[in-house]
Wavefront OBJ file of the C-alpha trace (Angstrom):
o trace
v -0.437 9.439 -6.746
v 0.975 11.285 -3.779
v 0.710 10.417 -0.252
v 1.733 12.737 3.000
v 1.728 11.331 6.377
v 2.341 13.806 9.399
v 1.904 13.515 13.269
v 3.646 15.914 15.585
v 6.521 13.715 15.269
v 6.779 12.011 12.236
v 6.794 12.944 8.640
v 6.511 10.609 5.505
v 5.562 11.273 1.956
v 5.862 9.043 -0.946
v 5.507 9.639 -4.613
v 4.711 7.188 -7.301
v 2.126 5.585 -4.539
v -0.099 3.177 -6.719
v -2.368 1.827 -4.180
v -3.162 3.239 -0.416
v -5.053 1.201 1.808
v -7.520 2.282 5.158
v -8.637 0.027 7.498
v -11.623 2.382 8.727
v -13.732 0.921 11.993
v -17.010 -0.029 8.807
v -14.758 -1.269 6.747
v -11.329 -1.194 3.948
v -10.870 1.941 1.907
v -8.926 1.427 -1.331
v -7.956 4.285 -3.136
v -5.619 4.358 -6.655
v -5.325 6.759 -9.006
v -8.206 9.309 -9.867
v -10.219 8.159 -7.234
v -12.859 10.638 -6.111
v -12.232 13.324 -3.422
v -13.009 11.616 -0.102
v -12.300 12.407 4.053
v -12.406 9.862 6.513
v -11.841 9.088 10.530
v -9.149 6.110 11.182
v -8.992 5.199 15.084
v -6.258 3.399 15.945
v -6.102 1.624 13.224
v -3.786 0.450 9.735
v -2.661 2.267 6.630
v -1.014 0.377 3.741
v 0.474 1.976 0.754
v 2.464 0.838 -2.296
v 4.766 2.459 -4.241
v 6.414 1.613 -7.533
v 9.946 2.903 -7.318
v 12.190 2.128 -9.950
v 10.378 -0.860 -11.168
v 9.880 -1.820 -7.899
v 6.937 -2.681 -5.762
v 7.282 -1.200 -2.173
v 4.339 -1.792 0.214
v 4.330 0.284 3.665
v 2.397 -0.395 6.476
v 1.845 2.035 9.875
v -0.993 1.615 12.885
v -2.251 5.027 13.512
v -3.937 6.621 16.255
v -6.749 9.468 16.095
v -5.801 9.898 12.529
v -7.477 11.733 9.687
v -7.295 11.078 6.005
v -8.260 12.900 2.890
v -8.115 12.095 -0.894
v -7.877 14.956 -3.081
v -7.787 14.974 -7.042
v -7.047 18.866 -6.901
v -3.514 18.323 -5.236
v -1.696 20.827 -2.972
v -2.137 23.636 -5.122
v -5.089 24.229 -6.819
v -3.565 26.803 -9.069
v -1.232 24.043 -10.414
v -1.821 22.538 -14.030
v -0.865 19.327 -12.499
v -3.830 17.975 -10.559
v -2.920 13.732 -9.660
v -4.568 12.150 -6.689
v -3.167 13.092 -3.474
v -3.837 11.166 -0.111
v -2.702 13.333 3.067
v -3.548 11.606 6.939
v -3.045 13.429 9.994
v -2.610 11.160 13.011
v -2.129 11.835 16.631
v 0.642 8.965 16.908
v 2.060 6.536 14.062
v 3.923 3.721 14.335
v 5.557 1.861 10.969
v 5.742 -1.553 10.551
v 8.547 -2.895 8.969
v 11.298 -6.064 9.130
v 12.770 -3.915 11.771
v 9.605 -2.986 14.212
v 10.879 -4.303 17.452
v 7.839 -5.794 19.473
v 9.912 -6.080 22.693
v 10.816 -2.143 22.384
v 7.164 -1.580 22.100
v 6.377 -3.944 24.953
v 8.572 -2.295 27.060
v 7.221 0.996 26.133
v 3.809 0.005 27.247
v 5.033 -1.620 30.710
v 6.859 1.961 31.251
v 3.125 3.557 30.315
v 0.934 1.358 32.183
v 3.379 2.014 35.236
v 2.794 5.680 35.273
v -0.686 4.925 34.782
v -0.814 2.730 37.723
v 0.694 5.555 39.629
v -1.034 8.156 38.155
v -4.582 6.352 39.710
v -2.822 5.533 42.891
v -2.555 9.315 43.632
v -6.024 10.074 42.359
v -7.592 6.990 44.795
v -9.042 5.417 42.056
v -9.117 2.454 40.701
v -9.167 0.731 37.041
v -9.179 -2.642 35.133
v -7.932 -2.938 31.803
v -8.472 0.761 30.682
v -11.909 0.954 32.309
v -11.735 3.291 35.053
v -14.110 1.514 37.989
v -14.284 3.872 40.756
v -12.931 7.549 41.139
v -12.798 9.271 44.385
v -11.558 12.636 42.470
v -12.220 14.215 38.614
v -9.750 12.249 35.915
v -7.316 14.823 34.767
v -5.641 15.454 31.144
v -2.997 13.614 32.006
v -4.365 10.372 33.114
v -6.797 10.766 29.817
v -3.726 11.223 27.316
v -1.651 8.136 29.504
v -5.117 5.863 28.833
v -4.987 6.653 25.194
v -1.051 5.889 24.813
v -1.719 2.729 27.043
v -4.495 1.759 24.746
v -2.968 2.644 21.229
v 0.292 0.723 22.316
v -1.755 -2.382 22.984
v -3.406 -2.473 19.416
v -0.377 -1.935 18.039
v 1.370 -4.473 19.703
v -1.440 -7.091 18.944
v -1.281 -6.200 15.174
v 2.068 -6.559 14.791
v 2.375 -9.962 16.793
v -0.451 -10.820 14.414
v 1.093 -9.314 11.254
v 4.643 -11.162 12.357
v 3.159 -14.463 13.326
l 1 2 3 4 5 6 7 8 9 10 11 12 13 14 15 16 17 18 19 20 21 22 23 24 25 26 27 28 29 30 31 32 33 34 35 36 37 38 39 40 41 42 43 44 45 46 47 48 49 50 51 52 53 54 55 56 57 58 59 60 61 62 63 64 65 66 67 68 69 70 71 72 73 74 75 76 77 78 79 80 81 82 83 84 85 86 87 88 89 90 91 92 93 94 95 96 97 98 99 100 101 102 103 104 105 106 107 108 109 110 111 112 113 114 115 116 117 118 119 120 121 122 123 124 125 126 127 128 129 130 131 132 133 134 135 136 137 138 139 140 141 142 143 144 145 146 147 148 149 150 151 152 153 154 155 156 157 158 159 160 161 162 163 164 165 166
């Protein structure tokens, strides 16, 4: 099986993938080999594959946000003789976790957010409590809406991972 991963940042693909996991908002998608086509909405929310590479079982885990994910039996090409399952998500924002995933990097990332966030409000004259905006003397603009949802995906992340790592 194949599997792609792309956000405007980040780039992944794995070959060999045996087993990809979805953690959808209804439920767990499992999808292995010759699985039927399929499209689905994650929010915010995990991907796990595993590999086998070289004999080797290798399991991958990311939290994505606003992602998109499609299983196709046809593959890239549909031209192509070879036709294995492929599993390609689109996501808005990824973040891996691994041995290495630093949850006082990401901590400090979402301090640095909700700080601009903060400020951003201050200028507007509004006010807000945990994400919920309570009273708004002018329009939100793009900018506060985009800081809300980094602000929001970082928090998510950083409670799966404590939960993952605890």
């Amino acid at each position: 099986m194949f599997f792609f991963l792309s956000t405007p940042e980040y780039t992944t693909t794995q070959f060999n993938t045996t087993k990809v996991r979805v953690h959808l908002r209804n439920g767990i998608a499992e999808v292995f080999d010759k699985h039927q086509d399929l499209m689905g909405k994650v929010e915010n929310n995990r991907i796990e594959i595993e590999t086998n590479f070289e004999n080797k079982l290798e399991k991958f885990s990311f939290i994505l946000q606003d992602a998109v994910f499609v299983v196709s039996t046809k593959g890239l090409d549909s031209a192509s003789d070879i036709k294995e399952t492929s599993v390609y998500v689109y996501a808005k924002r990824v973040q891996e976790i691994n041995k290495n995933t630093s949850i006082e990097q990401l901590s400090k990332e979402y301090e640095k957010k909700t700080a601009i966030l903060d400020k951003e409000f201050e200028k507007l004259g509004s006010s807000y409590e945990k994400g919920v905006v309570i009273s708004a003397a002018k329009p939100l603009n793009s900018k506060i809406m985009l800081l809300q949802q980094e602000v929001t995906f970082l928090a998510k992340a950083l409670i799966i991972i404590k939960d993952i790592k605890s």
